[in-house]
LOMIZA-750679 format. One record per residue (C-alpha): x, y, z; residue number from 1; residue in one letter. Coordinates in steps of 0.5 Angstrom, whole numbers, always signed. Example, Ala and Ser with C-alpha at 12.3 -4.5 7.8 and 13.67 -1.06 7.14 Angstrom:
! LOMIZA-750679
((+25, -9, +16), 1, A);
((+27, -2, +14), 2, S);
//
This chain:
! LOMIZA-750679
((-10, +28, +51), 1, X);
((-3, +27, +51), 2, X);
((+0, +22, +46), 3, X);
((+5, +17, +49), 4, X);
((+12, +18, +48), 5, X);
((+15, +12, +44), 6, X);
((+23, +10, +46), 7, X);
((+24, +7, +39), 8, X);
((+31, +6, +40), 9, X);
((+28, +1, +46), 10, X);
((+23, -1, +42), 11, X);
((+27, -3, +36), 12, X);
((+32, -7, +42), 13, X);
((+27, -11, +45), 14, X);
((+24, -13, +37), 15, X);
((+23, -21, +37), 16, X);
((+27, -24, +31), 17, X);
((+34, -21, +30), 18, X);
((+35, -15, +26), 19, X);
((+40, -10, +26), 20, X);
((+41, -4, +22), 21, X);
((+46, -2, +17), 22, X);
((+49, +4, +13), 23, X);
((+49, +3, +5), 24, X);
((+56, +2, +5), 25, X);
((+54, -5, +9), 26, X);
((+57, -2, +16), 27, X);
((+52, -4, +23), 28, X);
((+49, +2, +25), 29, X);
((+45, -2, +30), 30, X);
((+43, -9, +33), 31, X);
((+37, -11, +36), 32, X);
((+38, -16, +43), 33, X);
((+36, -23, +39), 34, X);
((+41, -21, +33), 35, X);
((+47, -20, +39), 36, X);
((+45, -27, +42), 37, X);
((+43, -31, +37), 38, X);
((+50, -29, +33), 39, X);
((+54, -29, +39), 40, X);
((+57, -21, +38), 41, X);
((+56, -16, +43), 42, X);
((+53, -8, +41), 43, X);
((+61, -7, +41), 44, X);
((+63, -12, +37), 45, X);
((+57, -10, +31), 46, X);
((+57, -3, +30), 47, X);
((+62, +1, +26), 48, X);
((+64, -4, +23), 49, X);
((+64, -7, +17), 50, X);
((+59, -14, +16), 51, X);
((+64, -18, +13), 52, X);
((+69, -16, +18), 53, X);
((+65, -18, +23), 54, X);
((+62, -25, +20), 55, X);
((+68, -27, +15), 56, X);
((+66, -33, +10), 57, X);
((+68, -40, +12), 58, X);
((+75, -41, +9), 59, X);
((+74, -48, +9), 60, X);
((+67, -49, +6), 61, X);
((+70, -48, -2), 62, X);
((+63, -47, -4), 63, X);
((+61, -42, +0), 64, X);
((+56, -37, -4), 65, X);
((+54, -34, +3), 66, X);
((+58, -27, +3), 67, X);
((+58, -25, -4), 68, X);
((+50, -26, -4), 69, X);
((+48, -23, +2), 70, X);
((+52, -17, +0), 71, X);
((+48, -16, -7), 72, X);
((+42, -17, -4), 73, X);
((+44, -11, +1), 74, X);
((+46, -7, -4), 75, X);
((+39, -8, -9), 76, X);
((+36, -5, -4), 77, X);
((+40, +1, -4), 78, X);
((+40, +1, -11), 79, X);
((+33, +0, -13), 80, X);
((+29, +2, -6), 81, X);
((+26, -4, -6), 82, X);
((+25, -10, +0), 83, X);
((+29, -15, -3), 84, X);
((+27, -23, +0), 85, X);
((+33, -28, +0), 86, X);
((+33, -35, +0), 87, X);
((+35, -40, +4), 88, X);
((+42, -39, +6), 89, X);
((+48, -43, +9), 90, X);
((+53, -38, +13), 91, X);
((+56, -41, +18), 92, X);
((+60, -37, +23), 93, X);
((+66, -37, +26), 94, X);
((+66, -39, +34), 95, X);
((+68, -32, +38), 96, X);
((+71, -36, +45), 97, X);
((+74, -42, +40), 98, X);
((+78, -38, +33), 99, X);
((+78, -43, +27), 100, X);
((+72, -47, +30), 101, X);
((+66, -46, +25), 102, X);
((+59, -48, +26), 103, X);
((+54, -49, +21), 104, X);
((+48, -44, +20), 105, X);
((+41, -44, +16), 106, X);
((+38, -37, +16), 107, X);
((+33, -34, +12), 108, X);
((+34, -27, +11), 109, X);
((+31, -21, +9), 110, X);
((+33, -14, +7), 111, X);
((+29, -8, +7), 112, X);
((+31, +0, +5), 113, X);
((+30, +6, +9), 114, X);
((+29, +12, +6), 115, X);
((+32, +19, +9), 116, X);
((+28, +26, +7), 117, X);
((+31, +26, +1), 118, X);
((+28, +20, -2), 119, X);
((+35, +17, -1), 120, X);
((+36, +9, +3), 121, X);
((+40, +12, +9), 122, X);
((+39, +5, +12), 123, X);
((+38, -3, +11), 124, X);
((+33, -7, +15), 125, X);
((+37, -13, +15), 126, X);
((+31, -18, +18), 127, X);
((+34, -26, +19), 128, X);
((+31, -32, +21), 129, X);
((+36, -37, +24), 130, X);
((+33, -44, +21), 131, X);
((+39, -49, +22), 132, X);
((+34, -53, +27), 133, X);
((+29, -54, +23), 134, X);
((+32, -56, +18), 135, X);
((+36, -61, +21), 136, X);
((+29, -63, +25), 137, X);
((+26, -64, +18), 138, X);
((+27, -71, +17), 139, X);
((+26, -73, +24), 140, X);
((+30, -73, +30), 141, X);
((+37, -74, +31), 142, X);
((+42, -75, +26), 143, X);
((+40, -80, +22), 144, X);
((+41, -81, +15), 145, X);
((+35, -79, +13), 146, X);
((+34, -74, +16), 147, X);
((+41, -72, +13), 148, X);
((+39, -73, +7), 149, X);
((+31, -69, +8), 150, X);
((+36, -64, +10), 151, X);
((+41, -64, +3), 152, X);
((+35, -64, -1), 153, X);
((+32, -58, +3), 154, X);
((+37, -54, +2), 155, X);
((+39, -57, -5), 156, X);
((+32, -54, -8), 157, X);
((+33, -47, -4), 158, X);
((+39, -47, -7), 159, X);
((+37, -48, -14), 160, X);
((+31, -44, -14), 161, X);
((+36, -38, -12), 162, X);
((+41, -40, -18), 163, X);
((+33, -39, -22), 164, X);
((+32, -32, -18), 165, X);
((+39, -30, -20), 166, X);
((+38, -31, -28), 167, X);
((+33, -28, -28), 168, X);
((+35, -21, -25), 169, X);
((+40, -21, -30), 170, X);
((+36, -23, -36), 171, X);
((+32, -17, -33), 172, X);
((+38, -13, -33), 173, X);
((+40, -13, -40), 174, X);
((+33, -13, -42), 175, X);
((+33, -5, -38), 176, X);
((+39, -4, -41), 177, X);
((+38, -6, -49), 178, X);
((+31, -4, -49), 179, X);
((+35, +3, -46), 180, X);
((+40, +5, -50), 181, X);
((+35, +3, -56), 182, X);
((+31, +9, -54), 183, X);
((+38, +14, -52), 184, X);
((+39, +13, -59), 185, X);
((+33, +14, -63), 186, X);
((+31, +21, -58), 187, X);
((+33, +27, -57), 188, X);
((+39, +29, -52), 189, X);
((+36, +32, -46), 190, X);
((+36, +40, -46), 191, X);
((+34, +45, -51), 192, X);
((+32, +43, -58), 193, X);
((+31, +45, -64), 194, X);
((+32, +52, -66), 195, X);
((+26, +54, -62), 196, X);
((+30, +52, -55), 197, X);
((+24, +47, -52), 198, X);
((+27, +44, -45), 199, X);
((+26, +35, -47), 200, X);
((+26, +30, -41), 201, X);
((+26, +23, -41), 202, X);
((+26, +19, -34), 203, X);
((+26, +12, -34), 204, X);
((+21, +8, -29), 205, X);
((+26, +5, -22), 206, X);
((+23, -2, -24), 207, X);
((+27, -7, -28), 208, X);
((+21, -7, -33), 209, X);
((+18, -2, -33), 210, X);
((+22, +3, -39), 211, X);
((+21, +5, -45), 212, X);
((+15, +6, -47), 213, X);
((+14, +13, -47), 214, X);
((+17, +19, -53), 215, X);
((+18, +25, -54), 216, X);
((+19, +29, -62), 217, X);
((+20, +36, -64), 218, X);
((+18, +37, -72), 219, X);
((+21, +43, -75), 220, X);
((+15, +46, -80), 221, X);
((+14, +50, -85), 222, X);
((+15, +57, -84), 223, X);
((+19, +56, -77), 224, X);
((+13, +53, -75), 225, X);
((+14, +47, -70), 226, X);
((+11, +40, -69), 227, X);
((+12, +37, -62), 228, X);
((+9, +31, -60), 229, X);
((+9, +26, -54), 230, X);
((+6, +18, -54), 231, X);
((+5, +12, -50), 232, X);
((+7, +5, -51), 233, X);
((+2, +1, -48), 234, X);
((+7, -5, -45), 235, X);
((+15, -4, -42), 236, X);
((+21, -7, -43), 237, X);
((+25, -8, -50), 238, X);
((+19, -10, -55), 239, X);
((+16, -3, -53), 240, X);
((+21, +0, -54), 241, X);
((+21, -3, -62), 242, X);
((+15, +0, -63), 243, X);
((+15, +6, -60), 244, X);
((+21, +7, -64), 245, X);
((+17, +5, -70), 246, X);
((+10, +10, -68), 247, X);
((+15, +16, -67), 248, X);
((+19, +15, -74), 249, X);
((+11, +15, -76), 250, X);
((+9, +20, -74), 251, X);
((+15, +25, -75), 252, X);
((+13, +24, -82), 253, X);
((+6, +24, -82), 254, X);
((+7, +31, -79), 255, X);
((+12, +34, -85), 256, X);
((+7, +31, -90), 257, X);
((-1, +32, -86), 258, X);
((-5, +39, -86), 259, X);
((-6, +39, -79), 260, X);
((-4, +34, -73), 261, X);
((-11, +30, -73), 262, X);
((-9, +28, -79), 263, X);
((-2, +26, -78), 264, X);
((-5, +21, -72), 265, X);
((-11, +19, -76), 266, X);
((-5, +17, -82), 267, X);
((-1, +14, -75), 268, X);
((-7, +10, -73), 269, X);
((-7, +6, -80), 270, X);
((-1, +4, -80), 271, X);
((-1, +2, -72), 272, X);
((-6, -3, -74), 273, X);
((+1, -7, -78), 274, X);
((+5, -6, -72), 275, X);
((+4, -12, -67), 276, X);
((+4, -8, -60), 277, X);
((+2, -1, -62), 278, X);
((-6, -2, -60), 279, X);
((-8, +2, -55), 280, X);
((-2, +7, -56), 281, X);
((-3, +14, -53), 282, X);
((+0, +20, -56), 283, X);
((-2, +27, -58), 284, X);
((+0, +33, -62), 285, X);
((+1, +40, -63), 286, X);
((+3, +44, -69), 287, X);
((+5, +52, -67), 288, X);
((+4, +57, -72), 289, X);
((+8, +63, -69), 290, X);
((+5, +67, -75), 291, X);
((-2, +68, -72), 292, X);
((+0, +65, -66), 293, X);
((-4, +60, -64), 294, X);
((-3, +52, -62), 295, X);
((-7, +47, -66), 296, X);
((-8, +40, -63), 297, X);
((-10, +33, -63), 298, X);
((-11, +28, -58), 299, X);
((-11, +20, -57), 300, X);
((-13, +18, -51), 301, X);
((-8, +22, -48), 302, X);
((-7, +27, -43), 303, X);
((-9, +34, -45), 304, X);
((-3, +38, -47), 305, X);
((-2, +45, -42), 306, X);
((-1, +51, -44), 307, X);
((+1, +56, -38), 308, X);
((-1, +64, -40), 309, X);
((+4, +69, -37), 310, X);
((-2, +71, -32), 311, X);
((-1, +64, -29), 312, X);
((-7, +62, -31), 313, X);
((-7, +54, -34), 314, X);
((-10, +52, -39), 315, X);
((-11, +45, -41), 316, X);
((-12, +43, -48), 317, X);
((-18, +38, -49), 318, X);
((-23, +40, -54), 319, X);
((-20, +35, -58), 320, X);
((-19, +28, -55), 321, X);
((-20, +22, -58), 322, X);
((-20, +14, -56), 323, X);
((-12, +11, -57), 324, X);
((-10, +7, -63), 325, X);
((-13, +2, -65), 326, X);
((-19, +3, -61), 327, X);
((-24, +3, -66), 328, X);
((-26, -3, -70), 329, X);
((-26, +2, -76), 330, X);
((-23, +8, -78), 331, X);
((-27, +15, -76), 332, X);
((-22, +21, -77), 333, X);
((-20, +24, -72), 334, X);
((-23, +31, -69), 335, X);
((-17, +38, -68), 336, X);
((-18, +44, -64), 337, X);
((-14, +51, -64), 338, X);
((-12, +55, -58), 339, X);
((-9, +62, -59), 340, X);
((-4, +64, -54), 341, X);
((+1, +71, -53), 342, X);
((+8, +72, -53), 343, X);
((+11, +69, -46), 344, X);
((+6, +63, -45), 345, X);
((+9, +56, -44), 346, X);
((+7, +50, -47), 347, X);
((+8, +43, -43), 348, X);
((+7, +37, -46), 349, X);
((+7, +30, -42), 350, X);
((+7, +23, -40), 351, X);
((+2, +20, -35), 352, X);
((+8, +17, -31), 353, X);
((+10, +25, -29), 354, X);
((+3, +26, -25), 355, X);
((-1, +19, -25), 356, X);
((-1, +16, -19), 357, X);
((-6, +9, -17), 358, X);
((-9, +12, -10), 359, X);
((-12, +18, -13), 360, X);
((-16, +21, -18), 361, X);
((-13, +23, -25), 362, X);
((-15, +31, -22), 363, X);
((-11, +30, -17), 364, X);
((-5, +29, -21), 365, X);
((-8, +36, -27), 366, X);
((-8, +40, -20), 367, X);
((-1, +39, -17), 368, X);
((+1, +39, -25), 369, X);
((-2, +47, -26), 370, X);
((-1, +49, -18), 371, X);
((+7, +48, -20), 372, X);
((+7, +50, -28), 373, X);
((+4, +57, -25), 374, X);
((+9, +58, -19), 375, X);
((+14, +57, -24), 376, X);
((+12, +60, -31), 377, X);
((+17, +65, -30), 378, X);
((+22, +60, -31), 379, X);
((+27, +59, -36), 380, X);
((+25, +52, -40), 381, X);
((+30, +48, -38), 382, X);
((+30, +50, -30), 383, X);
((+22, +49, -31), 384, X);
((+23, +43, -33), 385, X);
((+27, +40, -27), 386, X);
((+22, +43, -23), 387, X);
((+17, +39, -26), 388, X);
((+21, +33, -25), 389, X);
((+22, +35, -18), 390, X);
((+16, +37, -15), 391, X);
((+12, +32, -19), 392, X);
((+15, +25, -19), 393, X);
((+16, +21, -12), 394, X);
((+22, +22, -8), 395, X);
((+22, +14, -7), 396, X);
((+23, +14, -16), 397, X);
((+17, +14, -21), 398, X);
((+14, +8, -22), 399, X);
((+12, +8, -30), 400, X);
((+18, +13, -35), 401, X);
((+16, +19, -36), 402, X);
((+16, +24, -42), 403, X);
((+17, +31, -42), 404, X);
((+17, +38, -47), 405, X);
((+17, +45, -44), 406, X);
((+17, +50, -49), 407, X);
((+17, +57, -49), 408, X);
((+12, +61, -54), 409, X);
//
């Protein structure tokens, strides 16, 4: 049996509601026959062309916030990938048979990305419900005063719920860049660190909130031996990004000072039952001895480091896994294990944002995470981190931040 073959472009014209279709740069692609109608602009009129040249503010409505809404609520979805949902809007519309006439409009709108084989937006989906009749109708039929006045009102809540909606994505905003720049500030510079040239990345999660509570440390040991450890902040935004910066500052030294890695995340343990946040944290730690060749680590509730061998075998390290901070009501030391490793393996350490995803298994995630770390074990460090971070992370963006060590032994 054959499948039916589906004239989308036919489809799409023929969809009820007006939608119209436009380039990032808020140029018409398209327009579907109810947008054509109800806006009063012809196929010809739209596309190629500039929104705002085709639909200009109505100069005579001094407080008119239509344009300059519409036009940031288009551009969020492109930056942030996400369908974002107006308010109502008043946005009249100049009469094309009567240049200079203006006639008021209500409208509902709605602005949804759509993604290219990239993972970019190549286009907008700019759905509107034309609301100025039900509106007007509120209060009653006609014109009367109270129907008027049911009118202003509707409109006058929309408008400040709107205004609501706008201080909020600021505050979020400036909390995202705080809360980002604390955490630029207080870890190293993404690519090779450290005399032993380890490969570090940090991505922060595309939401608004979701950052910062990931780390990465490398802890130049006695020897020429080398620390290297990540961790988790249960929590986003600036106060994760707090504490994550006192944990990471904790046990950078708890690792110079400590026999091993467990005891360094036994002494992080007690001191996060003082720092309001850090329950439930996750990290783990290694300590690479080039002497005897071997990797001794400890692990928090986090996922097991990933030590590559030269044959492209993956070996998870996980014979020492421990529940996070402050999950026990008393302390119990917490148990280490060693694994020996040859010259050219690769030693990766990680967050949970680089391969968890919430429709499937944790395996599936450790699966794609080895298939990729043996097709590139050859790899120099820095070219098998970008790879990590290709493969493993979403196209449409990764929805928690991730961090990332690669290091070749």
């Amino acid at each position: 049996m054959t499948e039916p073959q589906i004239d989308y472009a036919a489809v799409f014209r023929a969809l009820p509601g007006m939608v119209a279709l436009l380039a990032p740069d808020l140029v018409y692609a398209d327009a579907n026959d109810d947008f054509l109608r109800l806006a009063g602009r012809s196929r010809e009129q739209l596309v190629g062309r500039y929104i705002f040249d085709v639909f200009p503010e109505n100069p005579n409505d001094p407080g008119a916030a239509g344009m300059r809404e519409t036009r940031e609520s288009m551009l969020r979805a492109v930056t942030t990938g996400e369908r974002d949902t107006m308010a109502l809007l008043r946005y009249d519309i100049e009469d094309p048979q009567r240049p200079g006439h203006w006639q008021e409009h209500y409208w509902s709108p709605v602005n949804a990305p759509v993604f290219g084989p990239d993972g970019q937006v190549t286009l907008i989906v700019h759905r509107v419900e034309e609301v100025t009749e039900l509106i007007r109708a509120f209060g009653g039929r006609g014109g009367d005063s109270r129907s008027r006045v049911l009118e202003a009102e509707l409109y006058t809540r929309a408008r400040e719920l709107q205004e609501v909606n706008e201080r909020l994505r600021k505050a979020h905003a400036h909390e995202r860049e705080t809360a980002l720049a604390l955490q630029a500030a207080m870890l190293p510079p993404p690519g090779p660190t450290g005399q032993h040239g380890a490969a570090v990345r940090y991505r922060p999660a595309v939401g608004a909130l979701n950052v910062c509570g990931d780390w990465y440390d490398l802890v130049e040991l006695p020897g020429e031996n080398l620390a290297i450890a990540v961790g988790d902040v249960v929590g986003h935004g600036l106060a994760a990004a707090c504490v994550m910066g006192q944990l990471r500052s904790a046990l950078s030294a708890a690792c110079r000072v400590t026999e091993g890695p467990a005891r360094a995340l036994d002494a992080l343990g007690l001191y996060a039952r003082s720092v309001e946040g850090a329950e439930s944290t996750t990290a783990a730690t290694t300590f690479v001895d080039w002497g005897d060749r071997s990797i001794t680590y400890s692990c928090a509730g986090h996922l097991p480091p990933a030590l590559v061998h030269p044959d492209g075998t993956v070996a998870f390290l996980d014979q020492a896994t421990d529940p996070p901070l402050g999950a026990r009501p008393e302390h119990v030391p917490r148990p280490q294990a060693r694994a020996p490793f040859v010259e050219g393996s690769t030693l990766v350490l990680y967050t949970d944002g680089l391969i968890e995803r919430r429709t499937e298994d944790i395996d599936a995630g450790l699966a794609r995470l080895a298939d990729t770390l043996t097709r590139h074990r050859h790899s120099d460090p820095e070219i098998l981190a970008d790879a990590l971070l290709a493969d493993l992370l979403p196209t449409t963006g990764n929805t928690d931040d991730t961090a990332l060590i690669v290091l070749r032994l």
